[in-house]
N, C-alpha and C positions, 0 to 999 in steps of 0.2 A: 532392501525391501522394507517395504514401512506395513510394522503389525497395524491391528486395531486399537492396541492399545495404545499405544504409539499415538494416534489422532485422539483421540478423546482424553488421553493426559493435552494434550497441548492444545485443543479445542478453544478452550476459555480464554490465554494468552493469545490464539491466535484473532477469536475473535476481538478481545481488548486492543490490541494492536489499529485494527482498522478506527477507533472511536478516538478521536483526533491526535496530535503529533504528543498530548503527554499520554493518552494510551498508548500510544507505540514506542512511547522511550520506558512506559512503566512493562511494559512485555517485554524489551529487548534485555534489560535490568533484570529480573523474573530469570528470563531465559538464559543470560548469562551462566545462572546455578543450575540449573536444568539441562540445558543440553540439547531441548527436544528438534527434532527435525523439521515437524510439522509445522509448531509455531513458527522458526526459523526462517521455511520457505514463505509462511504469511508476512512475517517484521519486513524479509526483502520485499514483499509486494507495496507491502504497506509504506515503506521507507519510499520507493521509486515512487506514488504515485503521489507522497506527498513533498518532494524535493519538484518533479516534474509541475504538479501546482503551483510551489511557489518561483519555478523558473517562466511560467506561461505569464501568472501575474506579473512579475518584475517587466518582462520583455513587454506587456500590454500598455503598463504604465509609461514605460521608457518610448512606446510606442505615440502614446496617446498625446503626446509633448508636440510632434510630428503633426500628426491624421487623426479624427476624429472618426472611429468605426462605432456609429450604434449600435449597442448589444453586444458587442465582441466581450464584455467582461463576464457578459450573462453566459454567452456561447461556452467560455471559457470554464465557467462553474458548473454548470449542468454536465457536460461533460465529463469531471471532474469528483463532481458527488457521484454519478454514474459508475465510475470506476471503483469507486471505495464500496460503492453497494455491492456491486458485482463481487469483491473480493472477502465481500463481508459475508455474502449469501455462501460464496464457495468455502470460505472457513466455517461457518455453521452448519453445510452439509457434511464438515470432512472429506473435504476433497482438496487436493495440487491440481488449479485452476486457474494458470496466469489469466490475469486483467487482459482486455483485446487489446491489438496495438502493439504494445509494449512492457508486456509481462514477462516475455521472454529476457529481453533484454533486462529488465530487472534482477532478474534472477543469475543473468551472465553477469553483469556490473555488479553487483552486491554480493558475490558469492563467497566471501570473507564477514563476511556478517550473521550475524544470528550462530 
């Protein structure tokens, strides 16, 4: 069971985590010494949605060699910033609020982390 105090020691870290990939290696770093849970379950959000980012671009890129999709880079990023806002608003609420989609699964695949 996660106190309150619990969220608001880790608040700061978790939200630093969401504020691009060196906020979230300087939170995971942080977190290392600390231990917190809260931050913990943010780094995993944070970590899945930015390896899923850079696996959408890669495959976009590798795609675009191929097919020509207008706007698929844009589809790709909005989406994308979407998820980090999302995760960013639920780590400033204090709340465990996986990203839609695939928060779950971040949380399962990362769960040696944080």
């Amino acid at each position: 069971m996660e106190t309150q105090q619990t969220v608001e020691e880790g608040k700061t870290m978790a939200i630093i985590a969401y504020v691009t990939v060196i906020g979230l290696i300087i939170a995971f770093i942080i977190n290392n010494d600390k231990k917190n849970s809260f931050t913990a379950y943010h780094i995993r959000q944070s970590l899945g949605i930015y390896i899923l980012w850079f696996a959408l671009s890669l495959a976009h890129t590798a795609l675009s060699f191929i097919v020509h999709i207008p706007l698929l880079s844009w589809i790709i990023y909005i989406c994308m910033i979407a998820l980090v806002v999302i995760g960013l608003i639920a780590a400033m609420q204090g709340e465990r609020k996986p990203v839609p989609i695939v928060g779950e699964k971040f949380q399962e695949w990362f769960k040696n982390i944080g």
